[in-house]
Backbone as CSV, one residue per row, in Angstrom:
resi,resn,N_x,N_y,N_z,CA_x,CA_y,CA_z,C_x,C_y,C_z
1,UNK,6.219,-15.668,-12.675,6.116,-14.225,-12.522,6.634,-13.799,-11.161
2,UNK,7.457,-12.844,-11.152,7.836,-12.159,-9.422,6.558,-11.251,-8.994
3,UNK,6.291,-11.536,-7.879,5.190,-10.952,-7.220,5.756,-9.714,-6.173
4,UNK,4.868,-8.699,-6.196,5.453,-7.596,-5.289,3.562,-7.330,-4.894
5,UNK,3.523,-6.364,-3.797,2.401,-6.155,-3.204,2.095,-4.851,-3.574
6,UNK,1.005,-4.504,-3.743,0.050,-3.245,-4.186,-1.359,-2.911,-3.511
7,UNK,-0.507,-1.882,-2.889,-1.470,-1.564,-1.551,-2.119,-0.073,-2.355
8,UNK,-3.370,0.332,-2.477,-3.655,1.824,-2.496,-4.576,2.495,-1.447
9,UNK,-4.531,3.402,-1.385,-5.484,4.319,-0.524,-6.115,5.449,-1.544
10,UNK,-7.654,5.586,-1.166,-7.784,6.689,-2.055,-9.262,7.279,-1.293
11,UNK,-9.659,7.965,-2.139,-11.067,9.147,-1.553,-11.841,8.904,-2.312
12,UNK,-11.311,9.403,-3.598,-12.770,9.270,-4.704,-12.312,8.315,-5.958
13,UNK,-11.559,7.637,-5.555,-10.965,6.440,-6.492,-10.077,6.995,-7.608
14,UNK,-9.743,7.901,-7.836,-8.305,7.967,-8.331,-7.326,7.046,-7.712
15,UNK,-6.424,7.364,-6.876,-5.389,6.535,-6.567,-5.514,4.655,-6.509
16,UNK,-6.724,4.267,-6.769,-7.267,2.727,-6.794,-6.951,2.837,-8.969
17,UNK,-7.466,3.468,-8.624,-7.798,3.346,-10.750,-5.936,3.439,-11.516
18,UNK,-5.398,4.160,-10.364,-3.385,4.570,-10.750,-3.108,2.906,-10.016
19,UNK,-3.638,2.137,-9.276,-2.442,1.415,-8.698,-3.631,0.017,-9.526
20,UNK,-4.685,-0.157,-10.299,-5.105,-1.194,-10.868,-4.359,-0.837,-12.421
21,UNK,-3.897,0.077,-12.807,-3.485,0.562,-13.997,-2.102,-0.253,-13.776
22,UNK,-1.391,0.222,-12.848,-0.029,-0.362,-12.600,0.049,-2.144,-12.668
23,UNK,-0.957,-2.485,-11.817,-1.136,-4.167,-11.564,-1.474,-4.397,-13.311
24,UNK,-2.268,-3.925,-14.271,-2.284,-4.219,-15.762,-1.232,-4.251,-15.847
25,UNK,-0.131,-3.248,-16.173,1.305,-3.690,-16.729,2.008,-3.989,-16.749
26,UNK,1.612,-4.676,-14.822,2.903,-5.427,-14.451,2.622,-6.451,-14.946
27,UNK,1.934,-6.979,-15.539,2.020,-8.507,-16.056,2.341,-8.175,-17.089
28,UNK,2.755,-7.368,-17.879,3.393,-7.404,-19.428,4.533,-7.491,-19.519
29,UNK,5.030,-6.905,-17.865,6.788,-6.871,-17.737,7.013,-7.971,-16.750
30,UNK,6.337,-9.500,-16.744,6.680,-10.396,-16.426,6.158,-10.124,-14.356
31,UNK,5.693,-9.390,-14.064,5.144,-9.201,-12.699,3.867,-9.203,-11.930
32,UNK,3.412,-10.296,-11.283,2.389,-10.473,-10.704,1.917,-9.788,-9.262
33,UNK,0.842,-8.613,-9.496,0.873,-7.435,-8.028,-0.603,-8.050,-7.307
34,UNK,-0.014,-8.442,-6.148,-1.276,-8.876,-5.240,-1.993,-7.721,-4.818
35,UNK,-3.129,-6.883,-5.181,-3.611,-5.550,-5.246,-4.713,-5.516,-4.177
36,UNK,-4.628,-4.726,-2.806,-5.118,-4.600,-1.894,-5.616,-3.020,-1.467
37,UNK,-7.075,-2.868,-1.349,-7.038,-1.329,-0.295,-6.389,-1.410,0.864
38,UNK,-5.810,-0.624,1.231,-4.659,-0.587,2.492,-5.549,-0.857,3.649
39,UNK,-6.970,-0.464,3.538,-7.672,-0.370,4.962,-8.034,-2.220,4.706
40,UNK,-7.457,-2.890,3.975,-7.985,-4.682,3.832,-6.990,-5.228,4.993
41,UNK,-6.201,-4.961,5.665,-5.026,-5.418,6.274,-5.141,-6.683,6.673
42,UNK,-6.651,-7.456,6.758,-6.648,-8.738,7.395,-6.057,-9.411,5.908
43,UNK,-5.985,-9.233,4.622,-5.266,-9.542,3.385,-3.737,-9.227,3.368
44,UNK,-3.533,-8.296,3.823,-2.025,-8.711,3.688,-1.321,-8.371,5.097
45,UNK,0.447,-8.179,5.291,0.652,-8.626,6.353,2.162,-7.884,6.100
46,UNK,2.286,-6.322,6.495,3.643,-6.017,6.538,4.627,-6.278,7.365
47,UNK,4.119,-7.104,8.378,5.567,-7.588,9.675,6.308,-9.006,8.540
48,UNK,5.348,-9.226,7.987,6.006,-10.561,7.234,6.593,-10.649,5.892
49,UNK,5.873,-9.309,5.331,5.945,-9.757,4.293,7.588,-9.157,3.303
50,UNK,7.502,-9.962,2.106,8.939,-10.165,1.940,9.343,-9.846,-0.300
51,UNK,8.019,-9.586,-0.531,7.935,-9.673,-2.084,8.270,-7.456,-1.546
52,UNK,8.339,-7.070,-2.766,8.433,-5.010,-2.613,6.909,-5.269,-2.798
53,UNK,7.085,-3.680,-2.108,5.927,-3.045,-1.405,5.780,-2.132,-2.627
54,UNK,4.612,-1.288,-3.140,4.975,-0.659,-4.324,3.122,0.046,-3.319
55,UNK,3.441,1.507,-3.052,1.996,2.022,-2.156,1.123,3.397,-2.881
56,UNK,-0.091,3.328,-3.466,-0.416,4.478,-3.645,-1.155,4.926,-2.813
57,UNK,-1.095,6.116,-2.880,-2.085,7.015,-2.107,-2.162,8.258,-2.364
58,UNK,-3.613,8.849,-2.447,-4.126,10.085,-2.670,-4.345,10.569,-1.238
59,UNK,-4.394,12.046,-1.378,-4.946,13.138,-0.480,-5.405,13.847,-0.692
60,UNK,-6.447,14.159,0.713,-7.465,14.632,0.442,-7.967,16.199,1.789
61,UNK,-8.755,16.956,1.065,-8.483,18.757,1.915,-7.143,19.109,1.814
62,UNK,-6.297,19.224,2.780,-5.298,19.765,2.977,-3.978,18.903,3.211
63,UNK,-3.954,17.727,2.073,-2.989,16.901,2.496,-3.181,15.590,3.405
64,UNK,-4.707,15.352,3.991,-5.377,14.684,4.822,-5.074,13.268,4.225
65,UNK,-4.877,12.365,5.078,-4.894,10.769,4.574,-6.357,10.415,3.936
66,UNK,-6.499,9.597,3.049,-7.773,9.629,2.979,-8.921,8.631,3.171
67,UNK,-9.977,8.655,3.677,-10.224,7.621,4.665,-10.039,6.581,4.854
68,UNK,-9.754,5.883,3.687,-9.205,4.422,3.642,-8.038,3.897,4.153
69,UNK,-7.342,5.615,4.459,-6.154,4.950,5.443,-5.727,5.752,6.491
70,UNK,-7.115,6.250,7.079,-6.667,6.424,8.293,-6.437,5.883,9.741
71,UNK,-7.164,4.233,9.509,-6.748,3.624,10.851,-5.397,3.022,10.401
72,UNK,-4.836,2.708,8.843,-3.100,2.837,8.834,-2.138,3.583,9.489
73,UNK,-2.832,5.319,8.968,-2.097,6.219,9.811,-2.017,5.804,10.942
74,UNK,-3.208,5.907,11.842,-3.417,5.844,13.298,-2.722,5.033,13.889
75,UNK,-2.708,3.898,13.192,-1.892,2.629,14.285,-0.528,3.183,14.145
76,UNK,-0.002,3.538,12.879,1.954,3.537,12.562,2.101,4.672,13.669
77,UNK,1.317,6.029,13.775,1.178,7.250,14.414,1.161,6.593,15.999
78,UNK,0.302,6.028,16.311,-0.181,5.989,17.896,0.657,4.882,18.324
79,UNK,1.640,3.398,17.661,1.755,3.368,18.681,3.480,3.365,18.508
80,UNK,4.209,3.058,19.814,5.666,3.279,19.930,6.356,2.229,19.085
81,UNK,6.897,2.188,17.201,7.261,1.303,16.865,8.902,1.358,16.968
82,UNK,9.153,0.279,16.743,11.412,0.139,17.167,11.271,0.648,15.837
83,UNK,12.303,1.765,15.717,13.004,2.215,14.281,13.234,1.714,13.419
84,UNK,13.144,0.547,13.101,13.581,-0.488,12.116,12.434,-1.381,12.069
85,UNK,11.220,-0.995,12.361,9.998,-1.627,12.285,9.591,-2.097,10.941
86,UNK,10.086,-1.341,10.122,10.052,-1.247,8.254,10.906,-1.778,7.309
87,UNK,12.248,-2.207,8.467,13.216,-1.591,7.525,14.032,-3.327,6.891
88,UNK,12.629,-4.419,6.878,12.507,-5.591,6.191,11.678,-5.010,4.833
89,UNK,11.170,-3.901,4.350,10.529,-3.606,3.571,11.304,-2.883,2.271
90,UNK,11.112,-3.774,1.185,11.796,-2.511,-0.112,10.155,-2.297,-0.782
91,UNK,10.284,-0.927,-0.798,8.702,0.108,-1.115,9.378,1.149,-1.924
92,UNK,7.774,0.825,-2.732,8.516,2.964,-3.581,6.837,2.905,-3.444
């Protein structure tokens, strides 16, 4: 099976229930999704990693990250990354 990573973020578990829905069918179309809350980061490892990135996430009030990923935000936000910090990553 090709493995790709499945990260979600969510509030009130919608966006977890859309990205465990997705990990079901990827094994019907021959694809194995290592399925992580984004706030798990000691589980996975985007400087390294090398399978696609495939990310959900809900929002919450006014477009707000929602708590599960706001020390994601915070770190990508706060600190100074090189422009191409990502750009080992294929994501939808």
């Amino acid at each position: 099976m090709r493995r790709f990573l499945l990260l979600y973020a969510t509030q009130q578990g919608q966006a977890k229930a859309i990205a465990e829905e997705i990990c079901e069918k990827a094994v019907v179309h021959g694809f194995s999704a290592d399925l992580h809350c984004i706030s798990e980061s000691s589980k996975y490892d985007l400087k390294t990693e090398t399978a696609p990135l495939v990310v959900v996430v809900s929002t919450t009030g006014t477009g707000d990250p929602p708590d599960t990923a706001r020390k994601f935000v915070k770190e990508i936000q706060n600190q100074t990354l090189p422009v191409d910090f990502f750009a080992h990553l294929r994501y939808g």
